[in-house]
C-alpha positions as CSV (number, residue, x, y, z in Angstrom):
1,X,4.0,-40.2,50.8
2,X,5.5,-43.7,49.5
3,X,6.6,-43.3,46.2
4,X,4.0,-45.4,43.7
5,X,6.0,-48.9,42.9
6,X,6.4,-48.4,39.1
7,X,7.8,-44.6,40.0
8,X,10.3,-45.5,43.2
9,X,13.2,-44.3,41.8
10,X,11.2,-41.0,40.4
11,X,10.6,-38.0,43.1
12,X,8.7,-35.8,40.2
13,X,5.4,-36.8,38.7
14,X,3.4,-34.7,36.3
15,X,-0.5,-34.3,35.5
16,X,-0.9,-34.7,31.7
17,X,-4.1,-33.0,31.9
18,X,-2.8,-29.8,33.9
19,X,0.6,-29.6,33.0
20,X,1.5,-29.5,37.2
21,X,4.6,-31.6,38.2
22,X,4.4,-32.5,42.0
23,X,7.1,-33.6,44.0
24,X,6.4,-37.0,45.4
25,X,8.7,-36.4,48.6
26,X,7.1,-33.2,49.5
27,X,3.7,-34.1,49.5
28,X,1.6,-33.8,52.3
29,X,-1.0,-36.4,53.2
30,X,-4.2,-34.0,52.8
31,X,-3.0,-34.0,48.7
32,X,-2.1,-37.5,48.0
33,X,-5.5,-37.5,46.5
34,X,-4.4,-36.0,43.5
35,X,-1.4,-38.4,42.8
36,X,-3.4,-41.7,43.2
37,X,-6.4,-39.9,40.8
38,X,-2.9,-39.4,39.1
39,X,-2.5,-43.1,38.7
40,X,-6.0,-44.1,38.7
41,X,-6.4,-42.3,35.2
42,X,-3.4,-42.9,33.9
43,X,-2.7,-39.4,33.1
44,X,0.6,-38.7,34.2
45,X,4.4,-39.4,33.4
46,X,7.5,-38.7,34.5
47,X,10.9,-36.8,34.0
48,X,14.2,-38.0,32.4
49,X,16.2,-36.4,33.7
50,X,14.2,-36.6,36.9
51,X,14.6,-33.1,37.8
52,X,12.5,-29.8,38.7
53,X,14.5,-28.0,36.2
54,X,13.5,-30.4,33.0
55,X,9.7,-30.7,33.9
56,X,10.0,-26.8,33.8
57,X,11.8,-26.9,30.4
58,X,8.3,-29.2,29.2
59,X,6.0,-26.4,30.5
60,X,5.0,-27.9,33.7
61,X,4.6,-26.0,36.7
62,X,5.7,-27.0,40.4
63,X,1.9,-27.7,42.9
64,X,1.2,-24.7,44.0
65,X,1.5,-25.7,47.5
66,X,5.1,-27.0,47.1
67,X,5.9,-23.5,45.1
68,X,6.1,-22.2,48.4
69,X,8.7,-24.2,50.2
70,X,10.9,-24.0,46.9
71,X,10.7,-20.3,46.9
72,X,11.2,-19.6,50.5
């Protein structure tokens, strides 16, 4: 997925609503859905520093289908 234009030089957004961060470089086209209902209800923000570690650090969990490549 192409990074959103006001986010280009983020790679994690989080959902405000459910507290999931997902990783804008490994998302797979079947769940780029959720990122543009992201944007659509303005419900997200991002990182600074933009990093796994500090969404963690604000309670925010990795998309459970990226969990598994991060794990592996």
């Amino acid at each position: 997925m192409d990074r959103p234009g006001k986010f280009e030089h983020h790679q994690y957004l989080g959902g405000k609503r459910t507290e999931v961060v997902y990783d804008l470089d490994a998302i797979g086209p079947e769940d780029e859905h959720l990122i543009e209902d992201l944007l659509e209800a303005e419900t997200f923000l991002c990182f600074g520093p933009d990093t796994l570690a500090e969404a963690r650090n604000r309670g925010y969990r990795l998309f459970a289908k990226q969990r598994r490549t991060v794990d592996a």
